[in-house]
Residue frames as a rotation matrix with the C-alpha (Angstrom) as fourth column:
UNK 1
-0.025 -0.632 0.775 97.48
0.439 0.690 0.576 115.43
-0.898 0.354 0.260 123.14
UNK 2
0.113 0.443 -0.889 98.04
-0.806 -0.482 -0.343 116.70
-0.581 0.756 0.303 119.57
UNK 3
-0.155 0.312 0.937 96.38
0.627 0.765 -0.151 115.18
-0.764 0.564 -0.314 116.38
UNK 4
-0.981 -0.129 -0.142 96.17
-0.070 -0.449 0.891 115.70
-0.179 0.884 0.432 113.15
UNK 5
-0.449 0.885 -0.127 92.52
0.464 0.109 -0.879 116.92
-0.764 -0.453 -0.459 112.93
UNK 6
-0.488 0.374 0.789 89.97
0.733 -0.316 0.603 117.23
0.475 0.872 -0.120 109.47
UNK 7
-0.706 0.433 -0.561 88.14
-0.118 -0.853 -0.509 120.52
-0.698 -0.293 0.653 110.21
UNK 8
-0.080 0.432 -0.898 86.83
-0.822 -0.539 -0.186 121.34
-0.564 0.723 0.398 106.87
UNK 9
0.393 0.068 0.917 86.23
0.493 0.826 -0.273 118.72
-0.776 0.559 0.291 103.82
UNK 10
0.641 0.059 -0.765 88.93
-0.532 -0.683 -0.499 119.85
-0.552 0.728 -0.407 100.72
UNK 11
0.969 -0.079 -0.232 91.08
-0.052 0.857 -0.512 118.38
0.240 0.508 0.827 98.11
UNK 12
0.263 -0.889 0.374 94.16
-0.289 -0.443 -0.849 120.19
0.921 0.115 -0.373 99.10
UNK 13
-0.161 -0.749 -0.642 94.89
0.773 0.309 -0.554 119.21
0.613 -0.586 0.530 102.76
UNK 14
-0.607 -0.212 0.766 93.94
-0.211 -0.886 -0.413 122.92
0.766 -0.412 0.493 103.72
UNK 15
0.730 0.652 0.207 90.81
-0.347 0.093 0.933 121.54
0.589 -0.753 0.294 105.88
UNK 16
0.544 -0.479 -0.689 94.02
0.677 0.736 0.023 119.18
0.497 -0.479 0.724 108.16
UNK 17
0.204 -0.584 0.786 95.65
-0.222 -0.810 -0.544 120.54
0.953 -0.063 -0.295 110.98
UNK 18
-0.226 -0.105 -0.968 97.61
0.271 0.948 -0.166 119.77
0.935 -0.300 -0.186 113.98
UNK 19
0.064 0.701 0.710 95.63
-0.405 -0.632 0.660 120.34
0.912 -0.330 0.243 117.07
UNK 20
-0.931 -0.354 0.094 96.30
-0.229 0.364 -0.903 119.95
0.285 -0.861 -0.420 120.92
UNK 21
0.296 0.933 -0.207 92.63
-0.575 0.347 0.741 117.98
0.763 -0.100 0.639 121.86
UNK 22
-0.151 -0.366 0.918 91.87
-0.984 0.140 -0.106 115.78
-0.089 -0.920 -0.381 124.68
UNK 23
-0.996 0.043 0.081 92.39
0.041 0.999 -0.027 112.13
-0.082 -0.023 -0.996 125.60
UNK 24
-0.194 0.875 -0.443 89.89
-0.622 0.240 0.746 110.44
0.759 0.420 0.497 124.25
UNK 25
-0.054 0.056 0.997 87.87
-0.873 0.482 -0.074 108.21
-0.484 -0.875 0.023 127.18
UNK 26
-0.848 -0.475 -0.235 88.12
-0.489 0.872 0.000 104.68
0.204 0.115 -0.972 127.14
UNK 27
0.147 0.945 0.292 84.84
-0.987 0.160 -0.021 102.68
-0.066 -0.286 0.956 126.72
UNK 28
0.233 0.129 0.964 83.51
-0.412 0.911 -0.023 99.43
-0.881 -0.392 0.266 127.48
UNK 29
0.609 -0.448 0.654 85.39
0.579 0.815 0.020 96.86
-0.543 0.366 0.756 125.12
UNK 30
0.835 -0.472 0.283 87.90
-0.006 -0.522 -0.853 99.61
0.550 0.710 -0.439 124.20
UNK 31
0.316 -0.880 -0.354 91.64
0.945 0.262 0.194 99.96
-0.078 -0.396 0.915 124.48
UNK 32
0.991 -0.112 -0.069 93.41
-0.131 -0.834 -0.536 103.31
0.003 0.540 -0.842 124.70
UNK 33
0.404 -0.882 0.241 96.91
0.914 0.400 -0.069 103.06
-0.036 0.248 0.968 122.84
UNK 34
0.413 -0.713 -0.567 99.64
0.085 -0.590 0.803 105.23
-0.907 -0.380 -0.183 123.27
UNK 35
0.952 -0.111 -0.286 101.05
-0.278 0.082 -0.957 105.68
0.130 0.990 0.047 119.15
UNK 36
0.346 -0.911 0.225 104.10
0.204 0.307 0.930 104.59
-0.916 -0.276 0.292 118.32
UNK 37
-0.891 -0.454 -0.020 103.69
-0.015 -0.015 1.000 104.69
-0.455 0.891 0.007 114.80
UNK 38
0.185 0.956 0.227 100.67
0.080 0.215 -0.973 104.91
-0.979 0.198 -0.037 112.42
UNK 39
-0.393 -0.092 0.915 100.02
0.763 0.523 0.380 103.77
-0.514 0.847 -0.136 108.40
UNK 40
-0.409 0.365 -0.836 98.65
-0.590 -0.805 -0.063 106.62
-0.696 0.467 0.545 105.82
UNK 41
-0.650 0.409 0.641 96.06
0.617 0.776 0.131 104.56
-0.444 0.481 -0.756 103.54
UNK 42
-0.974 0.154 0.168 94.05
-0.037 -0.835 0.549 105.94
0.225 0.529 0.818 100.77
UNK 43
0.176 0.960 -0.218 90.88
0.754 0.011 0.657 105.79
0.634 -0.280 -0.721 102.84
UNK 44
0.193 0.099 -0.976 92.12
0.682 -0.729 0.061 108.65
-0.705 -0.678 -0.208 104.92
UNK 45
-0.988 0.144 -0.051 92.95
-0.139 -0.709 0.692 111.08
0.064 0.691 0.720 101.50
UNK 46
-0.762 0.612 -0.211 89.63
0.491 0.758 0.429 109.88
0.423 0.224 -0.878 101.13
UNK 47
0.053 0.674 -0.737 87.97
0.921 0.252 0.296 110.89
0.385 -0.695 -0.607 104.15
UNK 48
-0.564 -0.595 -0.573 89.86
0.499 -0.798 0.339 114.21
-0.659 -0.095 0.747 104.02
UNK 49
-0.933 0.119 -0.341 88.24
-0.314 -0.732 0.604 115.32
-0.178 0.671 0.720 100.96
UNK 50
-0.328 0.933 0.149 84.56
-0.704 -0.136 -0.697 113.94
-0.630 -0.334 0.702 101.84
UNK 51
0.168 0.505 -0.846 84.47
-0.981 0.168 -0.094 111.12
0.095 0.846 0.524 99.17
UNK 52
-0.956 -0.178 -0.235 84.98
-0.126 0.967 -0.219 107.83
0.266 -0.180 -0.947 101.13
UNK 53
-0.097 0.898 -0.430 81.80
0.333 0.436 0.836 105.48
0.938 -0.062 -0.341 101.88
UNK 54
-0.102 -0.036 -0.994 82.30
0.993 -0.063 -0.100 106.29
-0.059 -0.997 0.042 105.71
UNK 55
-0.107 -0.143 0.984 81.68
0.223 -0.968 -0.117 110.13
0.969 0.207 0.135 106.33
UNK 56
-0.097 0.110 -0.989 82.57
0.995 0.050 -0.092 110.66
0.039 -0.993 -0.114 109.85
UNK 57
0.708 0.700 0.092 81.55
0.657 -0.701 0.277 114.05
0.259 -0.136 -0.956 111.29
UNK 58
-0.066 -0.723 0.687 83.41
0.493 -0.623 -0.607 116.77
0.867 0.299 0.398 111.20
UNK 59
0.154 -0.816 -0.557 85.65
-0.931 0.070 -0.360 117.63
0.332 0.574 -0.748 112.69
UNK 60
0.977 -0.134 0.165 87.19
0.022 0.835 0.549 114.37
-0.211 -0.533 0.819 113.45
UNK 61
0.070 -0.965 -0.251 90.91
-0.745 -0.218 0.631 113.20
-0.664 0.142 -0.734 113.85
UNK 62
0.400 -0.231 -0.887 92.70
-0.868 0.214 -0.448 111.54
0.294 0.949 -0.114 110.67
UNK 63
-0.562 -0.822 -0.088 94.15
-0.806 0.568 -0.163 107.96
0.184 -0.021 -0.983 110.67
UNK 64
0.376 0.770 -0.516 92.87
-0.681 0.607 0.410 104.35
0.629 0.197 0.752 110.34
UNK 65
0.855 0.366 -0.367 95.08
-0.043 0.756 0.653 102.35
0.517 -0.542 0.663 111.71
UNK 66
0.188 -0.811 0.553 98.30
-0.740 -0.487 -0.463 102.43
0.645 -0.323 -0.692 114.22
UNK 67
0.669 -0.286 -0.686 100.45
0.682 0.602 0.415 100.64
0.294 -0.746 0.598 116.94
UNK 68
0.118 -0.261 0.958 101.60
-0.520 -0.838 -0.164 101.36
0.846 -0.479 -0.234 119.77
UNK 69
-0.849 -0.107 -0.517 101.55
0.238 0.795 -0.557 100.15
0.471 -0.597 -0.650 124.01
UNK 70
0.374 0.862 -0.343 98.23
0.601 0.057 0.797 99.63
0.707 -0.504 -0.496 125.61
UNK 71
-0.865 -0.393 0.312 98.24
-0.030 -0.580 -0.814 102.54
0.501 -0.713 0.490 128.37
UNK 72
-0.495 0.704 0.509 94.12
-0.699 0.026 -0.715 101.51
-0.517 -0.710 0.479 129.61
UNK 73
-0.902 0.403 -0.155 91.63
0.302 0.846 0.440 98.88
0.308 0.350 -0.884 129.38
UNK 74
-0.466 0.874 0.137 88.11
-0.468 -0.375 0.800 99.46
0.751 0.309 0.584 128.87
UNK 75
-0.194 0.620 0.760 85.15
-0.740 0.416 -0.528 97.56
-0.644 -0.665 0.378 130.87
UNK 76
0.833 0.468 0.295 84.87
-0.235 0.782 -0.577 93.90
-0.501 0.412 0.761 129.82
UNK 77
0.433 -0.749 -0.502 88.67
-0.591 0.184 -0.785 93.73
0.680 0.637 -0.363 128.19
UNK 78
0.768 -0.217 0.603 90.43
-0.433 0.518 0.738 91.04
-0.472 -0.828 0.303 129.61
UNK 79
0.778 -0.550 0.303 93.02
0.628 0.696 -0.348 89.82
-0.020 0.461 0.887 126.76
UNK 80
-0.149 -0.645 0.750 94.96
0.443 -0.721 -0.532 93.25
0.884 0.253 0.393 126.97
UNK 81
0.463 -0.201 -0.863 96.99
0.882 0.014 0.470 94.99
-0.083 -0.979 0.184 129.56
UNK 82
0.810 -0.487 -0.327 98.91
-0.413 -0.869 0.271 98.15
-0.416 -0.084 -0.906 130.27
UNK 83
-0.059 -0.998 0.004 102.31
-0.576 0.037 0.817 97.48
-0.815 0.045 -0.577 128.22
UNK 84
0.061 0.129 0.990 101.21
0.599 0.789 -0.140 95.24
-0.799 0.601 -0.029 125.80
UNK 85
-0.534 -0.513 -0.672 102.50
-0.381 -0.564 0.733 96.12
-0.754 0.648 0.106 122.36
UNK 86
-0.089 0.854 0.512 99.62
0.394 0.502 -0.770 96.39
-0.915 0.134 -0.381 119.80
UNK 87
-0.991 0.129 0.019 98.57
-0.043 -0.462 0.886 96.97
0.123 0.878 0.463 116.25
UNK 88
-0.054 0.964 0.261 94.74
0.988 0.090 -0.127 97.34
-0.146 0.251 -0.957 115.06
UNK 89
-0.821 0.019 0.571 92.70
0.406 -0.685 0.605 100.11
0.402 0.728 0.555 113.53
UNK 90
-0.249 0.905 -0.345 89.45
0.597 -0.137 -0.791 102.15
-0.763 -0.402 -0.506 114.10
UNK 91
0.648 0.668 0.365 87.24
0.753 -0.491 -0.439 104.18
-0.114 0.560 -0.821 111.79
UNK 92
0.447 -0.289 0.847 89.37
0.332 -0.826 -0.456 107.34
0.831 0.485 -0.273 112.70
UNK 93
0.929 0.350 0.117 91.57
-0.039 -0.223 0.974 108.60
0.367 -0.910 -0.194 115.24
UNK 94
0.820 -0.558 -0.129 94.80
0.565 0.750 0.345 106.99
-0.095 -0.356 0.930 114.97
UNK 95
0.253 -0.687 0.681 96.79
0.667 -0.386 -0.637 110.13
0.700 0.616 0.361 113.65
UNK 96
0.659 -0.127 0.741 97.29
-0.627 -0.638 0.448 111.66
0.415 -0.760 -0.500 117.23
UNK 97
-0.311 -0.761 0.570 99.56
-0.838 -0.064 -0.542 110.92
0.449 -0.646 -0.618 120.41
UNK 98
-0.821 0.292 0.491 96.59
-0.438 0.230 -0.869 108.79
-0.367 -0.928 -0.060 121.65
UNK 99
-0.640 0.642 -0.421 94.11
-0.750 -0.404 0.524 106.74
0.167 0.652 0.740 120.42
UNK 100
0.016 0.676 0.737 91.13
-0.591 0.601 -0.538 104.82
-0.806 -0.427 0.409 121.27
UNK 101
-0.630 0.076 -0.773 90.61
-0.729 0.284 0.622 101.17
0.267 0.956 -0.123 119.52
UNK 102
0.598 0.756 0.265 88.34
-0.729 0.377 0.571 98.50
0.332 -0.535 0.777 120.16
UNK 103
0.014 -0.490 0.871 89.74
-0.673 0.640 0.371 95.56
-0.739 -0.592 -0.322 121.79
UNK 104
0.843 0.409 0.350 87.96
-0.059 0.715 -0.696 93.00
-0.535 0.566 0.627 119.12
UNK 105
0.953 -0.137 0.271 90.14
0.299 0.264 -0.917 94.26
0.054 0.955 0.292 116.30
UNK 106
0.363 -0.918 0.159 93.97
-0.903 -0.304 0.303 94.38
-0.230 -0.254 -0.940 118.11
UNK 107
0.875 -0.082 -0.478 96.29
0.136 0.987 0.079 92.03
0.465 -0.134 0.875 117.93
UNK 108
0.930 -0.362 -0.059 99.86
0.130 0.176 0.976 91.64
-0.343 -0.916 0.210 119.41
UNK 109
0.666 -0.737 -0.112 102.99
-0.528 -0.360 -0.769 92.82
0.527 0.572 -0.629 118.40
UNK 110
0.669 -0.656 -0.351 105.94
0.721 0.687 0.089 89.99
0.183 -0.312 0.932 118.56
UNK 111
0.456 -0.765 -0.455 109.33
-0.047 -0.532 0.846 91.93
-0.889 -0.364 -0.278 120.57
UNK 112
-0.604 -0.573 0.555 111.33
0.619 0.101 0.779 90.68
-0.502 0.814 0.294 116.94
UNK 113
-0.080 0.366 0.927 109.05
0.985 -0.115 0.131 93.11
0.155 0.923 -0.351 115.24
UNK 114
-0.946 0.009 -0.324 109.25
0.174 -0.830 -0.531 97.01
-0.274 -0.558 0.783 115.29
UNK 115
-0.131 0.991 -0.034 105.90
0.582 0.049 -0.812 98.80
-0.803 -0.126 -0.583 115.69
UNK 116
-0.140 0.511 -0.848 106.18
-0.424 -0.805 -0.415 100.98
-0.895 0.301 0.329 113.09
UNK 117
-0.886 -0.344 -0.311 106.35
-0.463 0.604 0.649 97.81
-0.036 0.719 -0.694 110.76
UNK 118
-0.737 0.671 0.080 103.67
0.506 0.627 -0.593 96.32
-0.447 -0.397 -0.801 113.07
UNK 119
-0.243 0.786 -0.569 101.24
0.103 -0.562 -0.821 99.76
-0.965 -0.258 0.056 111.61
UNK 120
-0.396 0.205 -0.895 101.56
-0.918 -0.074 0.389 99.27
0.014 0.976 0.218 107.82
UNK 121
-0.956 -0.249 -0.154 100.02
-0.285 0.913 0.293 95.60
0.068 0.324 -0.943 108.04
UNK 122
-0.722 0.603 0.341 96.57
0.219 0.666 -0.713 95.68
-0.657 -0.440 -0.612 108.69
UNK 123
0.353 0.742 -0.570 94.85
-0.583 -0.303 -0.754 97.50
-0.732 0.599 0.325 105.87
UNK 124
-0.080 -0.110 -0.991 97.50
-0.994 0.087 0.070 96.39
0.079 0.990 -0.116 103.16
UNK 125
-0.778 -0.513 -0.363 97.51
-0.554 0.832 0.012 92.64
0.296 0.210 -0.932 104.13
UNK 126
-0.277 0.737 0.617 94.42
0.082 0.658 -0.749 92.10
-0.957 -0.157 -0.243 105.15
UNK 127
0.575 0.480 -0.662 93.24
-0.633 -0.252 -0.732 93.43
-0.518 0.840 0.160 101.51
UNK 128
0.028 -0.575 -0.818 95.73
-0.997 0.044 -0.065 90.96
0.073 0.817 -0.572 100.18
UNK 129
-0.970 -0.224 0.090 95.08
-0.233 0.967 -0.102 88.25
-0.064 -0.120 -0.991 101.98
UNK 130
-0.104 0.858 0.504 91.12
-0.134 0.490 -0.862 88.23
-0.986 -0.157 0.064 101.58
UNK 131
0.632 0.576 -0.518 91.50
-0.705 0.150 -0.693 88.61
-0.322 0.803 0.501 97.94
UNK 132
-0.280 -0.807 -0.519 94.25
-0.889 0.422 -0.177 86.18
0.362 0.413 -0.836 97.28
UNK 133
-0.967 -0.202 0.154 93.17
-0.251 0.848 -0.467 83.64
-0.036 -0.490 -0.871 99.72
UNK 134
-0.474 0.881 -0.012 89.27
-0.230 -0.136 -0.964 84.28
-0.850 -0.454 0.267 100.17
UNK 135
0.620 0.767 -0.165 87.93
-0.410 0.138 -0.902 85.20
-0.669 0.627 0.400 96.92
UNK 136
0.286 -0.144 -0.948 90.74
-0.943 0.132 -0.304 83.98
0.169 0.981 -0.098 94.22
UNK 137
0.641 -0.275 0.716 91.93
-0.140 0.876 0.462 80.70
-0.755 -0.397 0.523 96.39
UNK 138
0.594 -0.518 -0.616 95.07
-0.688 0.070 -0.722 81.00
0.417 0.853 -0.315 94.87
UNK 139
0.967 -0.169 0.190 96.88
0.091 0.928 0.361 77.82
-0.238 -0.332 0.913 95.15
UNK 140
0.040 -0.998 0.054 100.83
-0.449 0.030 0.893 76.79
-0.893 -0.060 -0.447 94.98
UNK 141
-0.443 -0.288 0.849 102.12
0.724 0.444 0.528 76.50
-0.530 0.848 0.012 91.17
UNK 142
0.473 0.650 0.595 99.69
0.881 -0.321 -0.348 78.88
-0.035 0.688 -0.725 89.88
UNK 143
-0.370 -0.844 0.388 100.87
0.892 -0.440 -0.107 82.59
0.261 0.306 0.915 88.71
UNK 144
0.456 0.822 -0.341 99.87
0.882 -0.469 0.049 85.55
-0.119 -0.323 -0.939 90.18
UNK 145
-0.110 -0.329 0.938 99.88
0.844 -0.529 -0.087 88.90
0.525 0.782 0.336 88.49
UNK 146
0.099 0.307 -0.946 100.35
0.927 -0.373 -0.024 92.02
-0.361 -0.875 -0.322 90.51
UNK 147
0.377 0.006 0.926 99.62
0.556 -0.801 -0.221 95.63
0.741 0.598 -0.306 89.00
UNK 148
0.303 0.284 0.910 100.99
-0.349 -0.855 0.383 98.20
0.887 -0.433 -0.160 90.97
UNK 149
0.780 0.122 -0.614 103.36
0.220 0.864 0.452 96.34
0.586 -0.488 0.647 93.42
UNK 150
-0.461 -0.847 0.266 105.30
0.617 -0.521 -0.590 98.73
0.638 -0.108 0.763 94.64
UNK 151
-0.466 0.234 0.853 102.53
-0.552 -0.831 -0.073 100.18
0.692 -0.505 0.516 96.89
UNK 152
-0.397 0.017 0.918 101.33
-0.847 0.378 -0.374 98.87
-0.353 -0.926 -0.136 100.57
UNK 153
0.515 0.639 0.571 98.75
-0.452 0.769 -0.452 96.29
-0.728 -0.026 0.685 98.79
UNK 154
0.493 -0.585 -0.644 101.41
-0.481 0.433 -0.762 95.34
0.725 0.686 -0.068 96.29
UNK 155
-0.608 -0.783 -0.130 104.08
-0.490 0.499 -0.715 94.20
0.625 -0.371 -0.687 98.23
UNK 156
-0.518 0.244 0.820 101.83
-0.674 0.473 -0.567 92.73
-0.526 -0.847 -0.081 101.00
UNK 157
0.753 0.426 -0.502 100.37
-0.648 0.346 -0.678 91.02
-0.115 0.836 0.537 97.41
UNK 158
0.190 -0.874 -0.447 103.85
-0.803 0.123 -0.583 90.28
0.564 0.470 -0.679 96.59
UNK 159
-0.753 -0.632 0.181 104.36
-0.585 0.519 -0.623 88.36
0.300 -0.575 -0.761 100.06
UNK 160
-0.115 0.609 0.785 101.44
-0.658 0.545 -0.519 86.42
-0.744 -0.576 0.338 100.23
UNK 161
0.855 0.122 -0.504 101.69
-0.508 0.390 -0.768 85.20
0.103 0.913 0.395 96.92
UNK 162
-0.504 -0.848 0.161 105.30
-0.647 0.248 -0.721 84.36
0.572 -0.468 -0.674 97.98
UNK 163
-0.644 0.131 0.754 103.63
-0.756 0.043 -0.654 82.56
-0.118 -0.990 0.071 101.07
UNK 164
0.389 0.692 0.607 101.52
-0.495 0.713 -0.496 80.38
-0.777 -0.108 0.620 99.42
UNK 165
-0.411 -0.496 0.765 103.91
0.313 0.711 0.629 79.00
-0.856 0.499 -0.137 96.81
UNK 166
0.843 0.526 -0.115 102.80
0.141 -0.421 -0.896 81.42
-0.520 0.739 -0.429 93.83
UNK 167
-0.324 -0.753 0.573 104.94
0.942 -0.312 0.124 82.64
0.086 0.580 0.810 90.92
UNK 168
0.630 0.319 -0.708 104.94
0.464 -0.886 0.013 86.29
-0.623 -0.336 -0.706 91.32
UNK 169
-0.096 -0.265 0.960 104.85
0.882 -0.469 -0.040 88.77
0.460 0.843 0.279 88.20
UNK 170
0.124 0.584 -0.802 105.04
0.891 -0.422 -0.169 91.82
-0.437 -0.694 -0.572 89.63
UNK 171
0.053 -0.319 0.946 104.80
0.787 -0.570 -0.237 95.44
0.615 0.757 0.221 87.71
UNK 172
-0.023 -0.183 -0.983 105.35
0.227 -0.958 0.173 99.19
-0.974 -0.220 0.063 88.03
UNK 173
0.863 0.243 0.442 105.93
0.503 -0.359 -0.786 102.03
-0.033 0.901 -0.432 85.97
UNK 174
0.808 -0.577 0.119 109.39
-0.588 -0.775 0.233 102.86
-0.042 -0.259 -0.965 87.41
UNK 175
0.352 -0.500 -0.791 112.32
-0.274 0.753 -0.598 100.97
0.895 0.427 0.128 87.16
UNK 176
-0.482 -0.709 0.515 113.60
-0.466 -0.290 -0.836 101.95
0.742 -0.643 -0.190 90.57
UNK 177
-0.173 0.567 0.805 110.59
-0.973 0.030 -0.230 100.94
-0.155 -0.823 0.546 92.24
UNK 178
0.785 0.529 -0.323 110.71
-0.549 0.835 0.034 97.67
0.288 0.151 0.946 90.14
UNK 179
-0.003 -0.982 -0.189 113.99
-0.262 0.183 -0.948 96.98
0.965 0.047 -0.258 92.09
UNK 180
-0.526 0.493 0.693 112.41
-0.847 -0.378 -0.374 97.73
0.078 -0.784 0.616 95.16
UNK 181
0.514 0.831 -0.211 109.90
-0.846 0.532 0.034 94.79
0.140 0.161 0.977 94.34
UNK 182
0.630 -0.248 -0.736 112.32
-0.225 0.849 -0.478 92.18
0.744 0.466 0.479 93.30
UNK 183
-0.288 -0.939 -0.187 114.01
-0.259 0.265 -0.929 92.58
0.922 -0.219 -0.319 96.09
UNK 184
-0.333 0.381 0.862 111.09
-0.879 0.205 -0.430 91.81
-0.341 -0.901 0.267 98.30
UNK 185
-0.445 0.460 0.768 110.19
-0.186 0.792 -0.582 88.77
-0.876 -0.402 -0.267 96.56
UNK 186
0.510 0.860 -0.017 108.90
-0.462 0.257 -0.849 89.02
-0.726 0.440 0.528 93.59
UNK 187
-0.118 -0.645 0.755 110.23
0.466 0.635 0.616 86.30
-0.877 0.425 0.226 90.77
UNK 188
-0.376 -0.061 0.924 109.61
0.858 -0.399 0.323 88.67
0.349 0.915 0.202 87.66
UNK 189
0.270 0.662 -0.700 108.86
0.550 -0.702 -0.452 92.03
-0.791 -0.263 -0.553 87.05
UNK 190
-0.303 0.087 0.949 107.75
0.910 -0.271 0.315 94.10
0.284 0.959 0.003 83.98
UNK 191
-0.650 0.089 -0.755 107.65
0.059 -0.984 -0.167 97.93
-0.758 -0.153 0.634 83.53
UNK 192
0.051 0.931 0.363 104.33
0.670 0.237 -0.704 98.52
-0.741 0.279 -0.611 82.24
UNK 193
0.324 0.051 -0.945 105.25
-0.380 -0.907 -0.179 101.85
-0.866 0.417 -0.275 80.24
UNK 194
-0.690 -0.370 -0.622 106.60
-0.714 0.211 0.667 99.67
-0.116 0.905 -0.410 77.75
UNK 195
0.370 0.744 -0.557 103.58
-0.688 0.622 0.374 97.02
0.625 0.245 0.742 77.86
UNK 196
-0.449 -0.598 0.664 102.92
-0.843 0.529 -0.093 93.86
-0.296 -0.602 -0.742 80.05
UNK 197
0.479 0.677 -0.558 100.78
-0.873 0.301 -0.385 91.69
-0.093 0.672 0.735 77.74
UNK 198
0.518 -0.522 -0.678 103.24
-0.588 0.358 -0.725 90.04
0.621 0.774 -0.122 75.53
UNK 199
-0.575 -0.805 -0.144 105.95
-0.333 0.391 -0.858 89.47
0.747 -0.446 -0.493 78.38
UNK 200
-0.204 0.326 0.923 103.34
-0.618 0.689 -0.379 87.53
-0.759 -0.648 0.061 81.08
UNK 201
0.898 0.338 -0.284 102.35
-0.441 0.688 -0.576 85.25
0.001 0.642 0.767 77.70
UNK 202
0.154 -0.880 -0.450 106.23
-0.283 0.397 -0.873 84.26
0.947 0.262 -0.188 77.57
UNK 203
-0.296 -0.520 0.801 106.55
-0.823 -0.287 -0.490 84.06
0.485 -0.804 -0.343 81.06
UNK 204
-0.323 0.407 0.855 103.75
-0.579 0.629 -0.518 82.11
-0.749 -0.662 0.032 82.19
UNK 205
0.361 -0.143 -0.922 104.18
-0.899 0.209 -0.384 80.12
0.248 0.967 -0.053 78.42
């Protein structure tokens, strides 16, 4: 199968290349997924250039997290089948034709959803929903400020805040991309290059 495989640890990309390797085997509470589509998260720049908390061994293939259709079932899986359309993630691996995940951390992809939607949702929305919901218990009526909402944890910021009945400020430094925002949802947005101080005090005034 080919993957996109780290060789070398550098800042440039020069250590990445794409490399015919074999299926990976299928172990006992693992799934092996067929890709359809896979997310680029800045834990895998990260992991490329040797300076994430995780330091898998080299080489290893690139990618965190992907969907795709179940094509085997481990020993001991019983909630997943051949055909079943899945998302979930693993340490590394997910940037190839093929990849192994555990079973634990899939979930199901709905037919009304494409997969390649289904593969940008589990890093940025879980990170948005444990801090929005977990640690800030943000509540309907209150205002929630989003820096930088124009990238995966923005917007997936943007729509949980949305989702729980928030007011949603949301910024950038582009205008284009703060168009982008507002049209996913957010009820204000402020281009930081001119300041965003002043205009959330009037806003949320």
């Amino acid at each position: 199968m080919r993957a996109l495989v780290c060789d070398t640890l550098t800042d440039d990309f020069s250590g990445l290349s794409l490399k015919d390797i074999p299926i990976p085997e299928v172990g006992k509470g693992e799934v092996l997924v067929r890709v359809s589509a896979a997310s680029v998260n800045f834990p895998d720049l990260l992991m490329s250039q040797g300076k994430y908390q995780m330091k898998p061994e080299l080489p290893f293939t690139q990618g965190m997290e992907c969907a795709g259709i179940v094509e085997a079932v481990g020993e001991g899986v019983t909630e997943f089948a051949p055909g079943d359309r899945v998302v979930g993630g693993n340490k590394t691996g997910a940037f190839a034709e093929n990849a192994v995940l555990p079973a634990a951390g899939l979930s199901r992809v709905p037919e009304t959803m494409e997969l390649a939607e289904a593969a940008a949702y589990p890093a940025a929305y879980l990170t948005a929903y444990v801090a929005l919901v977990r640690r800030a218990n943000l509540q309907a009526g209150e205002t929630l400020l989003v820096h930088g909402a124009s990238g995966g944890v923005g917007m997936a910021a943007v729509d949980v805040g949305k989702l729980l009945g928030a007011t949603v400020i949301a910024t950038s430094a582009s205008d284009k991309k703060l168009d982008t925002v507002l049209a996913h949802g957010a009820d204000y947005v402020i281009n930081v290059s001119q300041g965003f101080r002043d205009k959330v005090k009037t806003l949320t005034a």
